[in-house]
N, CA, C and O atoms as a printed pandas DataFrame, in Angstrom:
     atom_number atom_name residue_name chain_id  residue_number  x_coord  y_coord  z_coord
0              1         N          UNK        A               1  -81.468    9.291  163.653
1              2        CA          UNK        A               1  -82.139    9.983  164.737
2              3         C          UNK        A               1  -82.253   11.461  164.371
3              4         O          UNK        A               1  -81.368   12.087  163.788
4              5         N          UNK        A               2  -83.536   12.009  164.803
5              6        CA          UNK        A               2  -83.888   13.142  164.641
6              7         C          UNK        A               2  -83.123   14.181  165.530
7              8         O          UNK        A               2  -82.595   13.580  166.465
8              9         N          UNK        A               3  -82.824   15.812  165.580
9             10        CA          UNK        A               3  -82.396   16.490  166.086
10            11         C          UNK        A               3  -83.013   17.703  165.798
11            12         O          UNK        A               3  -83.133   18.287  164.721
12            13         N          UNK        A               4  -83.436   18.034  167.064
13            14        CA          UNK        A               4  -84.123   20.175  166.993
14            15         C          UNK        A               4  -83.025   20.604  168.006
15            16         O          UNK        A               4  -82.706   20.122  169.093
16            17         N          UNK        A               5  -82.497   21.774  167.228
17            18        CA          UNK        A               5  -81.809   22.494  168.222
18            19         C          UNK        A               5  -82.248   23.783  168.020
19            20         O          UNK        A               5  -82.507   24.485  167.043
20            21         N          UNK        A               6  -82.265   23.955  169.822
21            22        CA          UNK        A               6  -82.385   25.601  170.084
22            23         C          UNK        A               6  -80.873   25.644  170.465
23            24         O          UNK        A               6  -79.939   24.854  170.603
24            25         N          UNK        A               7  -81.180   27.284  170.585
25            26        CA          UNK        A               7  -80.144   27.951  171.186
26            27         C          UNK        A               7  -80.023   29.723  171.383
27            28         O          UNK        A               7  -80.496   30.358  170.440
28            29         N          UNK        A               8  -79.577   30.334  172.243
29            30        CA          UNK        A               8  -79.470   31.481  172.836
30            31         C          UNK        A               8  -78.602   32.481  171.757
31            32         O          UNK        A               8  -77.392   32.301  171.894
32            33         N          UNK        A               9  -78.866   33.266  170.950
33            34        CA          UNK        A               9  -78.173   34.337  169.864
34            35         C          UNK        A               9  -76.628   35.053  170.922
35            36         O          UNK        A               9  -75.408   35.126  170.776
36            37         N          UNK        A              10  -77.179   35.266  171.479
37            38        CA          UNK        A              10  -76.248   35.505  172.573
38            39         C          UNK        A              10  -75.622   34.953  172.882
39            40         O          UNK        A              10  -74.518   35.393  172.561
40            41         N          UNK        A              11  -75.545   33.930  173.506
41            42        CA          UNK        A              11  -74.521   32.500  173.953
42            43         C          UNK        A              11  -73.766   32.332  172.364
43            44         O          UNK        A              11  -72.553   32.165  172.234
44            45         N          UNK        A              12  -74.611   32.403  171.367
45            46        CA          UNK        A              12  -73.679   31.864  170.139
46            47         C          UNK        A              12  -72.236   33.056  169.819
47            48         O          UNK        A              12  -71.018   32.937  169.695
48            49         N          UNK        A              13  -73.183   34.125  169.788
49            50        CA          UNK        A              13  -72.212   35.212  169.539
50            51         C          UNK        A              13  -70.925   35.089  170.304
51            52         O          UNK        A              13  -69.836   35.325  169.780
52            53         N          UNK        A              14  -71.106   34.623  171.862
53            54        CA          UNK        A              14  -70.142   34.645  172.395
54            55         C          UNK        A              14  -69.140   33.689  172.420
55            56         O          UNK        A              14  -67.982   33.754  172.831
56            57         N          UNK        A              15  -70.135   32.283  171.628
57            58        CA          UNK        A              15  -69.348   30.883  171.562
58            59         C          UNK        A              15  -68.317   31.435  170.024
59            60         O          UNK        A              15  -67.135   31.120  169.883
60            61         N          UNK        A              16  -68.874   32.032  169.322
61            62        CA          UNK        A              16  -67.941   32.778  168.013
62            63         C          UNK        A              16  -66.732   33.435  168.306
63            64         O          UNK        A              16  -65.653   33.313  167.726
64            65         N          UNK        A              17  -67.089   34.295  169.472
65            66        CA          UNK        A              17  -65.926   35.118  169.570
66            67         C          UNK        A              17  -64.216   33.931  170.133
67            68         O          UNK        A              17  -63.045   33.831  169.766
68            69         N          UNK        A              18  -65.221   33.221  171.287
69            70        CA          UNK        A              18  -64.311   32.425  172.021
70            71         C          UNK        A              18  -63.655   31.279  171.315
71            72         O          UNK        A              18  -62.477   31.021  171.562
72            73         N          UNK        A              19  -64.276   30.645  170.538
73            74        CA          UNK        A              19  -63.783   29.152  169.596
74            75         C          UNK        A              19  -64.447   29.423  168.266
75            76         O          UNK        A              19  -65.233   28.583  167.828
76            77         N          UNK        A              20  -64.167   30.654  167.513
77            78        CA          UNK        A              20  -64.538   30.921  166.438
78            79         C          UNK        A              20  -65.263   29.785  165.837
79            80         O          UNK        A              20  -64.646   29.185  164.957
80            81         N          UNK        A              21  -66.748   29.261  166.210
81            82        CA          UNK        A              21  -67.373   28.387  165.716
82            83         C          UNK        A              21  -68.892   28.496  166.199
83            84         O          UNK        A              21  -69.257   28.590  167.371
84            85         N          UNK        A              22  -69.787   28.460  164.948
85            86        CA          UNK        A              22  -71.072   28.954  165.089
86            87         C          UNK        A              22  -71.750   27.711  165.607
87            88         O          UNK        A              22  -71.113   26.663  165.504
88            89         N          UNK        A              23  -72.975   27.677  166.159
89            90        CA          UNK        A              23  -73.704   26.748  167.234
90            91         C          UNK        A              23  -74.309   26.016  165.610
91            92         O          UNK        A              23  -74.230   24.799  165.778
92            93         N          UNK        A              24  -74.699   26.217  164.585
93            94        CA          UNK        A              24  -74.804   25.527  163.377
94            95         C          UNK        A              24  -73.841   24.872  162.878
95            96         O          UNK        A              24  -74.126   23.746  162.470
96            97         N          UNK        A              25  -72.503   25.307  162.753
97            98        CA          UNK        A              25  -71.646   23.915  162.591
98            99         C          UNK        A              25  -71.098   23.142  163.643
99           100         O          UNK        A              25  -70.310   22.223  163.419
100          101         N          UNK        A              26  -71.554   23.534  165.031
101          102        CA          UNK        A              26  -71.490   22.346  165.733
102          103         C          UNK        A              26  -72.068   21.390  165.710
103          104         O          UNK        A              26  -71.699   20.225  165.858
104          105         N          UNK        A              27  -73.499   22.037  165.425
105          106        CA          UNK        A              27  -74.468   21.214  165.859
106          107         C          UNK        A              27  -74.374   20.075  164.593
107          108         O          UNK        A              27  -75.451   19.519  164.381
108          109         N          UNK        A              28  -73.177   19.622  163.669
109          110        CA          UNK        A              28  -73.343   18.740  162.742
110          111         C          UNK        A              28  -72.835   17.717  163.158
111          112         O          UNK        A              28  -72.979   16.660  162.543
112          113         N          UNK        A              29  -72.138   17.797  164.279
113          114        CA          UNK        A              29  -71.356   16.950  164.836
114          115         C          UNK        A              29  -72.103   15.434  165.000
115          116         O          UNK        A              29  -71.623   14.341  164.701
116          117         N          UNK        A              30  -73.621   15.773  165.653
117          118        CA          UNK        A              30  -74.269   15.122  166.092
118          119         C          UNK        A              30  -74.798   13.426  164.478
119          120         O          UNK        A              30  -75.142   12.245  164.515
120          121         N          UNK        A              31  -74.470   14.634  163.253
121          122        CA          UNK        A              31  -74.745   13.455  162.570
122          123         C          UNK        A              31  -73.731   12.562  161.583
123          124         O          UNK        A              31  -73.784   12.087  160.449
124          125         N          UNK        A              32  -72.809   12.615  162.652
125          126        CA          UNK        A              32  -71.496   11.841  162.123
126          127         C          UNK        A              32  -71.972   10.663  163.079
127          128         O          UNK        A              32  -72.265   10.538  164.268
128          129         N          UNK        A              33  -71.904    9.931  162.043
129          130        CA          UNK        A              33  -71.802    8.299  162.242
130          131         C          UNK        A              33  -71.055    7.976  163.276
131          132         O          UNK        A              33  -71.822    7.444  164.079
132          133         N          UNK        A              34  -69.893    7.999  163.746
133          134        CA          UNK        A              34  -69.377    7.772  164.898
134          135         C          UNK        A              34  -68.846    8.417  166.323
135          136         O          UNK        A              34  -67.913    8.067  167.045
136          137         N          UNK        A              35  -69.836    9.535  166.455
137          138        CA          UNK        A              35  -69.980   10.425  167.083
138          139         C          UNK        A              35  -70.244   10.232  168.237
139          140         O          UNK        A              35  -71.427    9.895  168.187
140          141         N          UNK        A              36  -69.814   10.209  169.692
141          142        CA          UNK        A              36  -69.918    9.462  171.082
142          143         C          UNK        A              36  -70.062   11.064  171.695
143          144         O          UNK        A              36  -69.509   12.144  171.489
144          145         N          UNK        A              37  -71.595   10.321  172.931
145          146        CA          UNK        A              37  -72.147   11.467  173.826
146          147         C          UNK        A              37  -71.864   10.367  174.913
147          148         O          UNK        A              37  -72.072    9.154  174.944
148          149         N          UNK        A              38  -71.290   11.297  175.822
149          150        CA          UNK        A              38  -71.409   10.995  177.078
150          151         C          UNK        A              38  -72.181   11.984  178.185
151          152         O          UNK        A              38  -72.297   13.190  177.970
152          153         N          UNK        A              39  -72.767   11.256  179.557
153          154        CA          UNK        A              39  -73.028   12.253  180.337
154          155         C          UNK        A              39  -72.308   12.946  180.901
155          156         O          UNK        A              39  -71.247   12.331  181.005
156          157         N          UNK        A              40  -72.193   14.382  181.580
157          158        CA          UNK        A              40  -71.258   15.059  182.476
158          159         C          UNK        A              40  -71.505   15.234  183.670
159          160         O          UNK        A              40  -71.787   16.277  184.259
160          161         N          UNK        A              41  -71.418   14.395  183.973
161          162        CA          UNK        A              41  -72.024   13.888  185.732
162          163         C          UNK        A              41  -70.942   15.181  186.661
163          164         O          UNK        A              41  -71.503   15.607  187.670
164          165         N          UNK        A              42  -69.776   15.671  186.434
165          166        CA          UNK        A              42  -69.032   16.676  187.040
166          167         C          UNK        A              42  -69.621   17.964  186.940
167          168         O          UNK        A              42  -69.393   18.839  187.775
168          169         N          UNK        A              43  -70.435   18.141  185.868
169          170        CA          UNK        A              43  -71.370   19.726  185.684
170          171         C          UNK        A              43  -72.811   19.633  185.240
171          172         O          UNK        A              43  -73.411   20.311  184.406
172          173         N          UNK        A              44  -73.321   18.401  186.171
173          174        CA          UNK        A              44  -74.916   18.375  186.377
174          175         C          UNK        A              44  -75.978   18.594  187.567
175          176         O          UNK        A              44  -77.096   18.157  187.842
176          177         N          UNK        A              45  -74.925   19.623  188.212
177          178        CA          UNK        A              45  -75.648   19.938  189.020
178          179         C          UNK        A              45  -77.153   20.561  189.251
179          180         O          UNK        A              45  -78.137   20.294  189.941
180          181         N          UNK        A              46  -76.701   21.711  188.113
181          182        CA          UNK        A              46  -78.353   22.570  187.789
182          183         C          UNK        A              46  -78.659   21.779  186.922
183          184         O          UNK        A              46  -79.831   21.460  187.120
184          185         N          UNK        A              47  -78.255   21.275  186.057
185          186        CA          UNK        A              47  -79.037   20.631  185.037
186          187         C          UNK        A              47  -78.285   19.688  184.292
187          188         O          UNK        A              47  -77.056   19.621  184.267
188          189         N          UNK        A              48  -79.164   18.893  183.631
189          190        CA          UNK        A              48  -78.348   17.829  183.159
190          191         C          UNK        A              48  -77.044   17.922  181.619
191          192         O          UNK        A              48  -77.550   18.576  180.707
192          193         N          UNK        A              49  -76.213   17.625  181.416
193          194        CA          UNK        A              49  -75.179   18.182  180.549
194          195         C          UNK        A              49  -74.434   17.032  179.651
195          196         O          UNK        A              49  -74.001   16.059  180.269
196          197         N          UNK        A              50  -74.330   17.063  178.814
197          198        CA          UNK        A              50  -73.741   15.722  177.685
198          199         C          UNK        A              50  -72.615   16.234  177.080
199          200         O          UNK        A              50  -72.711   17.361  176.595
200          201         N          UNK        A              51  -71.723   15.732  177.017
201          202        CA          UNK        A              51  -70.735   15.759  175.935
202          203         C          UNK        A              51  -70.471   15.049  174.808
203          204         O          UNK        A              51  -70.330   13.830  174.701
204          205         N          UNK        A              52  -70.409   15.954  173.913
205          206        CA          UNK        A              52  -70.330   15.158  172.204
206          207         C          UNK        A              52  -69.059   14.933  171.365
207          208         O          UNK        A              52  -68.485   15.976  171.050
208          209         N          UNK        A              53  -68.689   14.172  171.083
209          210        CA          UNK        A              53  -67.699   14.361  170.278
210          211         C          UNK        A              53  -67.466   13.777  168.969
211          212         O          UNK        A              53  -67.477   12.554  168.828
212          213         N          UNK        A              54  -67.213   14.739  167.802
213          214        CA          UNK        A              54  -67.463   13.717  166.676
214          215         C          UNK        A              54  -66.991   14.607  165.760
215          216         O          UNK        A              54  -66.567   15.613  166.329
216          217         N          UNK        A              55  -66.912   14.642  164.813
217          218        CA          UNK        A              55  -66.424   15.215  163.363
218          219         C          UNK        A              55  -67.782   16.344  163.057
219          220         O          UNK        A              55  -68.864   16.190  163.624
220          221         N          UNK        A              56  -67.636   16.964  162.519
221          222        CA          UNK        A              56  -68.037   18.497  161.973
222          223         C          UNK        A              56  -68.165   18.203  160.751
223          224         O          UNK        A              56  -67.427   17.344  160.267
224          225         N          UNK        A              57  -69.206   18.900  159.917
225          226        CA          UNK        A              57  -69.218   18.614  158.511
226          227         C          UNK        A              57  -67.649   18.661  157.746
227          228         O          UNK        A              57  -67.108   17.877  156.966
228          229         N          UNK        A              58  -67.275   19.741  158.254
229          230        CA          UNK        A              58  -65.928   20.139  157.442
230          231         C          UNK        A              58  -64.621   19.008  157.869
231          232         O          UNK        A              58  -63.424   19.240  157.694
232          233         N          UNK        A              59  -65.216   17.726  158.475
233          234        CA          UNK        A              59  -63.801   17.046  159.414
234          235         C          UNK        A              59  -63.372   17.219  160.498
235          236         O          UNK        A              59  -62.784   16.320  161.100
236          237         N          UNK        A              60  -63.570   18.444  161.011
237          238        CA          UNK        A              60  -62.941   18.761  162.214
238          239         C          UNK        A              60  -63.254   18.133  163.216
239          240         O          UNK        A              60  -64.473   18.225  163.367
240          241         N          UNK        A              61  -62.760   17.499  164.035
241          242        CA          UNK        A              61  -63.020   16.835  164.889
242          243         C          UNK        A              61  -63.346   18.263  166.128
243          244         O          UNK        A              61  -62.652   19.276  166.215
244          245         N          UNK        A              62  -64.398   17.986  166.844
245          246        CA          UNK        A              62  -65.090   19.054  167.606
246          247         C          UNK        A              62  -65.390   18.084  168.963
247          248         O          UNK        A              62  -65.315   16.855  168.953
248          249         N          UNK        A              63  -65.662   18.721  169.853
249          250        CA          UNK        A              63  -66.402   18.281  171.559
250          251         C          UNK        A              63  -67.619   19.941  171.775
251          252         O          UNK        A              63  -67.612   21.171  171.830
252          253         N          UNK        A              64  -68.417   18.827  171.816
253          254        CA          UNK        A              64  -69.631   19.917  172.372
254          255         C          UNK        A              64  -70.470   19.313  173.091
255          256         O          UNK        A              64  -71.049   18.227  173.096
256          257         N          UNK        A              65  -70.394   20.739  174.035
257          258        CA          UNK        A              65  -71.375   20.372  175.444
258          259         C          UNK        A              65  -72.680   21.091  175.160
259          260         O          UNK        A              65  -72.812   22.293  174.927
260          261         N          UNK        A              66  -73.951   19.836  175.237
261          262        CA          UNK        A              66  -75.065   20.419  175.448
262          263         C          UNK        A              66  -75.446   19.901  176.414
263          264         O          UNK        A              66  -74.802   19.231  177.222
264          265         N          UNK        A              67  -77.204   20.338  176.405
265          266        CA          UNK        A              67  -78.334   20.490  177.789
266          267         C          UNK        A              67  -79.735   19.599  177.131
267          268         O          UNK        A              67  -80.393   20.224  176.300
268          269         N          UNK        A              68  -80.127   18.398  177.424
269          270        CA          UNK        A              68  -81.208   18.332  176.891
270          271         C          UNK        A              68  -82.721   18.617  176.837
271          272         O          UNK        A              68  -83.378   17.779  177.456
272          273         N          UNK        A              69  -83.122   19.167  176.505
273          274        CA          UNK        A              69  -84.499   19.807  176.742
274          275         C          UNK        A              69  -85.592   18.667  176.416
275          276         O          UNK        A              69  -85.928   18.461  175.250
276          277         N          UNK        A              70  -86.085   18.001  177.393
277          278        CA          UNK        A              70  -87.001   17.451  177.239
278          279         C          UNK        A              70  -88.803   18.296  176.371
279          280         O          UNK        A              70  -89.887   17.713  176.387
280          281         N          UNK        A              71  -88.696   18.900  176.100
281          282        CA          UNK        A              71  -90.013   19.926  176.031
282          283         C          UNK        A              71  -90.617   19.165  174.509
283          284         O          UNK        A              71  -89.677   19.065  173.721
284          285         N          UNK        A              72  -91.636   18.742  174.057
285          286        CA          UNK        A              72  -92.116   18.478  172.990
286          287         C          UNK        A              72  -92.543   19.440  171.877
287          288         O          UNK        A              72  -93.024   19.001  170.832
């Protein structure tokens, strides 16, 4: 499966400072083979929210919350 990710320079900077980890090696998470998204039905209020969890290029086992953007 294919993957485009955006994301906010800002939000990243701040995701760096907080969990020293750039929105590019999260976003590898997504292509580990056994990598489980769930929905976050507790913080979908404004919008809809997934949780990922899966290994990182480097192994690390990671959880990341995204937003899906339907937009083509």
């Amino acid at each position: 499966m294919d993957y485009n990710f955006d994301w906010n320079p800002a939000k990243e900077k701040q995701n760096i400072r907080k969990h020293q980890l750039n929105f590019l090696l999260a976003s590898t998470v997504f292509r580990h083979p056994y990598q489980l998204t769930i929905y976050d039905e507790e913080h979908s209020q404004d919008e809809d929210r997934w949780i990922t969890i899966g290994l990182d290029e480097t192994g690390i086992l990671r959880v990341v919350i995204q937003m899906a953007n339907q937009k083509q």
